[in-house]
N, C-alpha and C positions, 0 to 999 in steps of 0.2 A: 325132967324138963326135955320136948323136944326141941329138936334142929333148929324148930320154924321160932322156938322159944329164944333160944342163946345168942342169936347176932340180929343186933336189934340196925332197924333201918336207918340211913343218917340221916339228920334232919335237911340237907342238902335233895335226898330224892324223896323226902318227904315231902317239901315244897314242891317237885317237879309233879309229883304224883296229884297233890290238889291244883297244880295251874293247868293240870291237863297237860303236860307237856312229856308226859311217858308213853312209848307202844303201850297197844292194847295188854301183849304179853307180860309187859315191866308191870306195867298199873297192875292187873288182877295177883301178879305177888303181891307188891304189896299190900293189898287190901284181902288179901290170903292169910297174909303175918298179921296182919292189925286182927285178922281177928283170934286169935288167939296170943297175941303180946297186948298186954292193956296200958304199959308203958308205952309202944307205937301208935298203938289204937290214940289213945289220949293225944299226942302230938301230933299225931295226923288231923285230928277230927279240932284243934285247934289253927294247922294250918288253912285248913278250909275255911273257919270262920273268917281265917284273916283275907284268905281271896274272896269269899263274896262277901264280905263288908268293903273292902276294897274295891271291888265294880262295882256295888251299888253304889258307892259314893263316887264314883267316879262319871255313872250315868245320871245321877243325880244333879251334879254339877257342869256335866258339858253338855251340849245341845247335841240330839242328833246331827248328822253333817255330813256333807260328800269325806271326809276324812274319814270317816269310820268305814264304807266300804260299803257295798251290797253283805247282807248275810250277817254282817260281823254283829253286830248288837243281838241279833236271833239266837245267833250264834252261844254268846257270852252267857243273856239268858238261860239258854235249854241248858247250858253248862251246868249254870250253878242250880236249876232245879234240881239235878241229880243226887 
């Protein structure tokens, strides 16, 4: 078992890693380890589901608006294409 095997990522920067909220350098670990931990991979690729079903329903129910910001909605979108 490698390195990248034996300490698996917390579900704490798991979440970080799908709301986008990790450096570029944090992110690509992680999704470095997912691939080759299939117990991370699994939870990751579950956390995802749960943020973009979360903005979708989120844009689905609020109206665009000066609250959301220039960009932000474009934003959110090209996110979760990824």
């Amino acid at each position: 078992m490698s390195n990248a095997e034996q300490a698996h990522i917390s579900p704490e920067q798991l979440e970080e890693a799908a709301c986008g909220r990790l450096p570029a350098h944090s992110l690509a670990a992680v999704e470095a380890h997912c691939a080759v931990c299939s117990p991370c991979r699994t939870a990751y690729d579950q956390e995802l589901l749960i943020v973009r079903g979360t903005r979708s329903w989120a844009r689905a129910a609020l109206p665009p608006g000066p609250w959301l910001g220039p960009g932000v909605l474009e934003e959110s979108q090209a996110r979760d294409a990824r």
